[in-house]
The first five atom37 places (N, CA, C, CB, O) and aatype in JSON, in Angstrom:
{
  "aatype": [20, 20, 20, 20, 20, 20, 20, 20, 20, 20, 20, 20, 20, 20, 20, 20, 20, 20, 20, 20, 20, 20, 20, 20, 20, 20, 20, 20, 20, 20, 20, 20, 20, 20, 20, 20, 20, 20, 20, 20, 20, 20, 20, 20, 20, 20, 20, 20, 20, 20, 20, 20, 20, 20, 20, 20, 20, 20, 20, 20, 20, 20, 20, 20, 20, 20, 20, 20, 20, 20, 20, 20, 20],
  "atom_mask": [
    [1, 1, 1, 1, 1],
    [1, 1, 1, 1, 1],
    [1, 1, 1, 1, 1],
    [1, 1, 1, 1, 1],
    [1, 1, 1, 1, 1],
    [1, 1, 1, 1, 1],
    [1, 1, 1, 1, 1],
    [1, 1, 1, 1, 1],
    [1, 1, 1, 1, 1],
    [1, 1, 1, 1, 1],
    [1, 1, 1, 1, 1],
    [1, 1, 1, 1, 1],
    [1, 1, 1, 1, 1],
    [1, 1, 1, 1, 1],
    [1, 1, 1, 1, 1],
    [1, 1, 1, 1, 1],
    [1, 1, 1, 1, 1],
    [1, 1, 1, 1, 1],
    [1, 1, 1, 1, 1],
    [1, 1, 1, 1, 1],
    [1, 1, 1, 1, 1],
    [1, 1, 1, 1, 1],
    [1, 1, 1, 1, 1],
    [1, 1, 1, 1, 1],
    [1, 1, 1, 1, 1],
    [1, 1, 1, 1, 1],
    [1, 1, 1, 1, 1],
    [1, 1, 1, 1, 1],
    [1, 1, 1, 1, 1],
    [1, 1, 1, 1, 1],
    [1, 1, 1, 1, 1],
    [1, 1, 1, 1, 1],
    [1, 1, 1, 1, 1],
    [1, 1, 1, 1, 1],
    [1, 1, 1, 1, 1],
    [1, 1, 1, 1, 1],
    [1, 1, 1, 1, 1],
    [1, 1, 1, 1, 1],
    [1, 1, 1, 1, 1],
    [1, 1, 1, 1, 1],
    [1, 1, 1, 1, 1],
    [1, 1, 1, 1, 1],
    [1, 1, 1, 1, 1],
    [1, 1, 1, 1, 1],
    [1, 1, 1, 1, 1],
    [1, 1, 1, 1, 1],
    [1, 1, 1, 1, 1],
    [1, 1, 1, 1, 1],
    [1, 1, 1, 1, 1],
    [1, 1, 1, 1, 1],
    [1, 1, 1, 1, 1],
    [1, 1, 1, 1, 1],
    [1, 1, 1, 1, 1],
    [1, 1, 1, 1, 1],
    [1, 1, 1, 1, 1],
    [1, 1, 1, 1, 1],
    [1, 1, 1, 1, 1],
    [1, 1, 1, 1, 1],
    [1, 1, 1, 1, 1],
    [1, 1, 1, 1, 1],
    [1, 1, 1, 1, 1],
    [1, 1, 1, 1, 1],
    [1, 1, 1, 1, 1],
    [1, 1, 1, 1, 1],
    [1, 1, 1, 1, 1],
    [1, 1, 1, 1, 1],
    [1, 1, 1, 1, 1],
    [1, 1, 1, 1, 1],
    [1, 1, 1, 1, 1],
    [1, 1, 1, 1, 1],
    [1, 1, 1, 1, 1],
    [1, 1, 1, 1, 1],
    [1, 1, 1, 1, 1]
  ],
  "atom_positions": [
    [[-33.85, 11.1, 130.22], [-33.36, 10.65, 128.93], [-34.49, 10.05, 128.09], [-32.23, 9.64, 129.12], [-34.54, 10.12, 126.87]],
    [[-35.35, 9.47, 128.82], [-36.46, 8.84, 128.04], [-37.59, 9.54, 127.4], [-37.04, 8.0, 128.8], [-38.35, 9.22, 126.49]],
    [[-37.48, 10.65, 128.19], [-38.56, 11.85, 127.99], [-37.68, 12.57, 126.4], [-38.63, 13.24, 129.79], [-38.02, 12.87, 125.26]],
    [[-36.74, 12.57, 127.03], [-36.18, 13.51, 125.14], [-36.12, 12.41, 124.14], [-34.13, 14.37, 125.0], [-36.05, 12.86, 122.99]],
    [[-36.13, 11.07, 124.21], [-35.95, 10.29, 123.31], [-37.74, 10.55, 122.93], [-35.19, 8.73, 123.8], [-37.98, 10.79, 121.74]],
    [[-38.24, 10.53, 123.35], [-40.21, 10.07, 123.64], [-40.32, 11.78, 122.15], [-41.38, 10.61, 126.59], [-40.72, 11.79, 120.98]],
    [[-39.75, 12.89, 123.05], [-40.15, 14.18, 122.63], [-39.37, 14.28, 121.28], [-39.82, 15.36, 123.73], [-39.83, 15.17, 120.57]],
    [[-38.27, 13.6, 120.71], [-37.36, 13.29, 119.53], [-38.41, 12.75, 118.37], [-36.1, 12.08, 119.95], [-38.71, 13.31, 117.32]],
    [[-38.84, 11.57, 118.84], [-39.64, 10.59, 118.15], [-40.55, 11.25, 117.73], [-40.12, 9.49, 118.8], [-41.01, 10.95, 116.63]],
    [[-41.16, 12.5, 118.53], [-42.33, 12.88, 117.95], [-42.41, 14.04, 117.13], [-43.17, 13.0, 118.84], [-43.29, 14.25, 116.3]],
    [[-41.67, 14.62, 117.34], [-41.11, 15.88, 116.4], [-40.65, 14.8, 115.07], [-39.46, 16.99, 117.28], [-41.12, 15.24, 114.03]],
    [[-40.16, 13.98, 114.94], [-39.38, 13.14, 113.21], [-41.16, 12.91, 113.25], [-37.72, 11.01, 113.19], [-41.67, 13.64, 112.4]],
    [[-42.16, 12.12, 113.98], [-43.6, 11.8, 113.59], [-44.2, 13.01, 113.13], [-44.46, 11.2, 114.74], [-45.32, 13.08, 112.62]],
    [[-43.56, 13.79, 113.29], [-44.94, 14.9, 113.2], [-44.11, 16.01, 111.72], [-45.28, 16.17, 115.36], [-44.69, 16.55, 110.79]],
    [[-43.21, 16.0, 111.91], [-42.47, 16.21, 110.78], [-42.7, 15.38, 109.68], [-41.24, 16.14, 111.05], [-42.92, 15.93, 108.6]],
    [[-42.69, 14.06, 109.77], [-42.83, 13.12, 108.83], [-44.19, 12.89, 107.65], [-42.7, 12.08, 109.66], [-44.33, 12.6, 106.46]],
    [[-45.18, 13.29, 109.07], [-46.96, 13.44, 108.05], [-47.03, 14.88, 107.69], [-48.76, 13.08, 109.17], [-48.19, 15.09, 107.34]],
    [[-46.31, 15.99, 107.61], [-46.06, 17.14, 107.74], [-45.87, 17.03, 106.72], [-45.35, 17.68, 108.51], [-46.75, 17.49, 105.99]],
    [[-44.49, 16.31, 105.92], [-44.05, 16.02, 104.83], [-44.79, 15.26, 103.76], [-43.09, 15.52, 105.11], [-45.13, 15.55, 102.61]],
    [[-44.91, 14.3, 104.44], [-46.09, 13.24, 103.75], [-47.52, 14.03, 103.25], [-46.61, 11.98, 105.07], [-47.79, 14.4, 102.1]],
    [[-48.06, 14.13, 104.05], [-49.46, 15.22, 103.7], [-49.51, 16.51, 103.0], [-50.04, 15.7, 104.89], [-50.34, 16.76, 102.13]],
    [[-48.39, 17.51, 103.52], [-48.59, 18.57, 102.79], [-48.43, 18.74, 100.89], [-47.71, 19.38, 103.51], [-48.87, 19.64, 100.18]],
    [[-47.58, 17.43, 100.48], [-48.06, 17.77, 98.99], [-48.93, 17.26, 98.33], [-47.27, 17.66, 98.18], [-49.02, 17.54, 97.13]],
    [[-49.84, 16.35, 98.95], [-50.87, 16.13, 98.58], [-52.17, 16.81, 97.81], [-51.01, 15.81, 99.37], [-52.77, 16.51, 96.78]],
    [[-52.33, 17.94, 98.85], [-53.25, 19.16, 99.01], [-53.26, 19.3, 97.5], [-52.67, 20.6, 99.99], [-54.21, 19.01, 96.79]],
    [[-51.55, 20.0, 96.89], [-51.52, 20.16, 96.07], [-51.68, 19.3, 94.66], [-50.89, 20.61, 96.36], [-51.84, 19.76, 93.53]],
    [[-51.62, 18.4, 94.94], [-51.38, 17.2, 94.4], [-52.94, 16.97, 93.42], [-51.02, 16.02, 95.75], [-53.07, 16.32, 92.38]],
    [[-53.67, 17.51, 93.95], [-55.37, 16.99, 94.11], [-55.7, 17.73, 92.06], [-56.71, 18.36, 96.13], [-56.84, 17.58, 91.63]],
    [[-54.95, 18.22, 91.41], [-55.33, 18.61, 90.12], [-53.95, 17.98, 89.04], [-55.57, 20.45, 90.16], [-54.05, 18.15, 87.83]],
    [[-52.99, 17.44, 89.49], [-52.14, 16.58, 89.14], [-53.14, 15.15, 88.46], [-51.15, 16.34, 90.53], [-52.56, 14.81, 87.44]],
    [[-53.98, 14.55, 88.62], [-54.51, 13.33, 87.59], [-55.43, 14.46, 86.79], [-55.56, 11.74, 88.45], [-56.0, 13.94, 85.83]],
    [[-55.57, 15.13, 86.87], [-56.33, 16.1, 85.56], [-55.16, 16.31, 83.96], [-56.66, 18.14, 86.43], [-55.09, 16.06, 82.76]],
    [[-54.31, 17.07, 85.32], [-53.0, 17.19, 84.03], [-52.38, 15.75, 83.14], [-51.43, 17.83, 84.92], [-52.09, 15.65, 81.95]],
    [[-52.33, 14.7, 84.28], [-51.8, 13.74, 83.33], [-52.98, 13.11, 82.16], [-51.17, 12.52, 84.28], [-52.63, 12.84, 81.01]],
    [[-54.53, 12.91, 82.68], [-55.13, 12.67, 81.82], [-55.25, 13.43, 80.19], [-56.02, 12.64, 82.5], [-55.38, 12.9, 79.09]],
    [[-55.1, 15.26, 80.72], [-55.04, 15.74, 79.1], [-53.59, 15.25, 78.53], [-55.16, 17.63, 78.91], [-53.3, 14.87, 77.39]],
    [[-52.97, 15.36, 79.4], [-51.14, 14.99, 78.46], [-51.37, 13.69, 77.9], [-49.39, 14.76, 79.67], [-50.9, 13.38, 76.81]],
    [[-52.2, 12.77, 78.72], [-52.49, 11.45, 77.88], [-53.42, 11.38, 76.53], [-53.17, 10.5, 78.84], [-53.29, 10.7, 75.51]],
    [[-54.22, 12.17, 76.83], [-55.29, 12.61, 75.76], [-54.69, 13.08, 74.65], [-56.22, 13.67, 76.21], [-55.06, 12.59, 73.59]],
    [[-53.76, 14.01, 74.63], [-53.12, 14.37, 73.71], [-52.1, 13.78, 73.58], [-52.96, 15.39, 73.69], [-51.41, 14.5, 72.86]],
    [[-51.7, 13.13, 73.76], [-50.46, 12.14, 73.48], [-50.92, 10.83, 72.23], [-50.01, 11.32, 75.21], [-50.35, 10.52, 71.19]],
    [[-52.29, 10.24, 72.94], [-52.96, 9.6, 72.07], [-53.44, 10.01, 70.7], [-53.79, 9.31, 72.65], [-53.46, 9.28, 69.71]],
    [[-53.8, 11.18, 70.76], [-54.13, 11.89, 69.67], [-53.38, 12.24, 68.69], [-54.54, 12.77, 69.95], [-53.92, 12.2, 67.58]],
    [[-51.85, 12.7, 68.75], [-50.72, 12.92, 68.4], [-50.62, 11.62, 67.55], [-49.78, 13.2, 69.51], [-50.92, 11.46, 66.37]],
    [[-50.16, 10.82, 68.36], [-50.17, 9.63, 67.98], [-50.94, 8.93, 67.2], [-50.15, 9.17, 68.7], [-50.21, 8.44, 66.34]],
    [[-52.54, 8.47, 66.96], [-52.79, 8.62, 65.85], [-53.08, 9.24, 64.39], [-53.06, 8.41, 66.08], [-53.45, 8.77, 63.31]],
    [[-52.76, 10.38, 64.8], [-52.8, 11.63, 63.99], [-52.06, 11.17, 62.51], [-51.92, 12.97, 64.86], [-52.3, 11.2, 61.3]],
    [[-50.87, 10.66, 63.54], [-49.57, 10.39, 62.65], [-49.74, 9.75, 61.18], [-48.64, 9.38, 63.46], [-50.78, 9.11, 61.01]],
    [[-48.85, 9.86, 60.1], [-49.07, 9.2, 58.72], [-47.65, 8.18, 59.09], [-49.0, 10.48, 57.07], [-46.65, 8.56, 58.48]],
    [[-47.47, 7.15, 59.83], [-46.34, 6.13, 59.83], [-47.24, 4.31, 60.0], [-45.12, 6.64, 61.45], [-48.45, 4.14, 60.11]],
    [[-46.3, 3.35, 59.96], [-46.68, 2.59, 59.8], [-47.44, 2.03, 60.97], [-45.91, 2.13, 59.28], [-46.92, 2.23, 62.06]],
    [[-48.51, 1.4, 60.95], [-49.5, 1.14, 62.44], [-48.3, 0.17, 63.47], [-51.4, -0.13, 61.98], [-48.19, 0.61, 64.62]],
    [[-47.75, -0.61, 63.26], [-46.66, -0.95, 64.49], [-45.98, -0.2, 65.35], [-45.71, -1.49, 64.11], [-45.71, -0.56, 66.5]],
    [[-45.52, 1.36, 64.63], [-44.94, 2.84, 64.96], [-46.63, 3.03, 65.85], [-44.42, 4.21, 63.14], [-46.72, 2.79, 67.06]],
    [[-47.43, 3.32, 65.31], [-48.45, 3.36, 65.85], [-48.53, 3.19, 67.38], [-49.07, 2.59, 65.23], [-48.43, 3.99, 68.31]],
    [[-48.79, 1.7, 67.3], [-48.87, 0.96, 68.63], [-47.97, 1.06, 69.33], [-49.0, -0.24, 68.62], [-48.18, 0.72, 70.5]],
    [[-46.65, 1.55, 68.99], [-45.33, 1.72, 69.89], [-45.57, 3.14, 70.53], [-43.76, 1.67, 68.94], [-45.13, 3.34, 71.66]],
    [[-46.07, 3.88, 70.04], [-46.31, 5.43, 70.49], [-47.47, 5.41, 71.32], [-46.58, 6.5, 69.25], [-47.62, 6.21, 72.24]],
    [[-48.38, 4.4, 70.99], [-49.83, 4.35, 71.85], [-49.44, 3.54, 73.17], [-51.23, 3.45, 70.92], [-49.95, 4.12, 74.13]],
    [[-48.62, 2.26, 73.64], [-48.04, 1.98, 74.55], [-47.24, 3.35, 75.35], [-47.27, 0.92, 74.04], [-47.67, 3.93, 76.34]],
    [[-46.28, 3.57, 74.77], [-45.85, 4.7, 75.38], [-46.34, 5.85, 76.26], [-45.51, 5.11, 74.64], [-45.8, 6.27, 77.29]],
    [[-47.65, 6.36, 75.56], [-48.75, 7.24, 76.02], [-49.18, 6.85, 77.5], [-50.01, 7.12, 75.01], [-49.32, 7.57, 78.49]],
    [[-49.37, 5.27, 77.3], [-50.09, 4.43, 78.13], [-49.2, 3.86, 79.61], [-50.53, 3.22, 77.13], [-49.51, 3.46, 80.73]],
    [[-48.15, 4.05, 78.97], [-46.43, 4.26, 80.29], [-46.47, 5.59, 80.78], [-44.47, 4.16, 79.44], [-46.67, 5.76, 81.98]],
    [[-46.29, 6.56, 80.03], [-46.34, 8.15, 80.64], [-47.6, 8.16, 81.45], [-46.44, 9.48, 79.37], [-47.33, 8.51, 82.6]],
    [[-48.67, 7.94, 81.33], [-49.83, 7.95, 82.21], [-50.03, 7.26, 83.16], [-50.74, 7.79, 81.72], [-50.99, 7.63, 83.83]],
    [[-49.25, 5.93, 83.71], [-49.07, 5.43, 84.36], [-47.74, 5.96, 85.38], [-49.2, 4.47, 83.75], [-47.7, 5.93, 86.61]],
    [[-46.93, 6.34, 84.65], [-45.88, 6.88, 85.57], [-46.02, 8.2, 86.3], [-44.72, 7.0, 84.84], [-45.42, 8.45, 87.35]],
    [[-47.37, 9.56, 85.33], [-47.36, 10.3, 85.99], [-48.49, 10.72, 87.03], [-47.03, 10.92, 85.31], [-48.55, 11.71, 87.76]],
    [[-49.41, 9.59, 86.86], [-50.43, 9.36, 87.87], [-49.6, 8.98, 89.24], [-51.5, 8.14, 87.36], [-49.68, 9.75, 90.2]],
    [[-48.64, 7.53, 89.35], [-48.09, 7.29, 90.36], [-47.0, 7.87, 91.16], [-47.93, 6.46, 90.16], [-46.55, 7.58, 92.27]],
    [[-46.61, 9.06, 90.02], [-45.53, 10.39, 90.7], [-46.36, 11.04, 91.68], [-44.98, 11.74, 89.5], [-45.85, 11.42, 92.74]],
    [[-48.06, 11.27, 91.33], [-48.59, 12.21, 92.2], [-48.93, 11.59, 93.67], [-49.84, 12.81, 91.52], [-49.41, 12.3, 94.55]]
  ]
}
């Protein structure tokens, strides 16, 4: 019984970094993409003809999306 509990544990371990690791790999050109989406987000954003407070509300924003999609990857 201890032996299948032992051989259980390690199949969920090995499954687990299996899971964990394999989207990484891919993962590795994911802060490229969020930096241009930020780049252009910023840009957009000052581009704009509205009042500079609109401004700064859109430039925060930029600055949330880039933070959220760096820490998705």
């Amino acid at each position: 019984m201890k032996k299948a509990i032992a051989f259980v544990l390690a199949v969920f371990f090995l499954l687990s970094a299996a899971v964990y690791f394999a989207p990484t790999a891919g993962a590795q050109i994911m802060p490229d993409v969020c930096y241009n989406n930020w780049g252009r987000c910023r840009y957009r954003a000052l581009d704009l003809d509205v009042a500079w407070w609109k401004v700064a509300v859109l430039l925060t924003l930029c600055d949330l999306s880039l933070g959220k999609c760096i820490m998705a990857t």
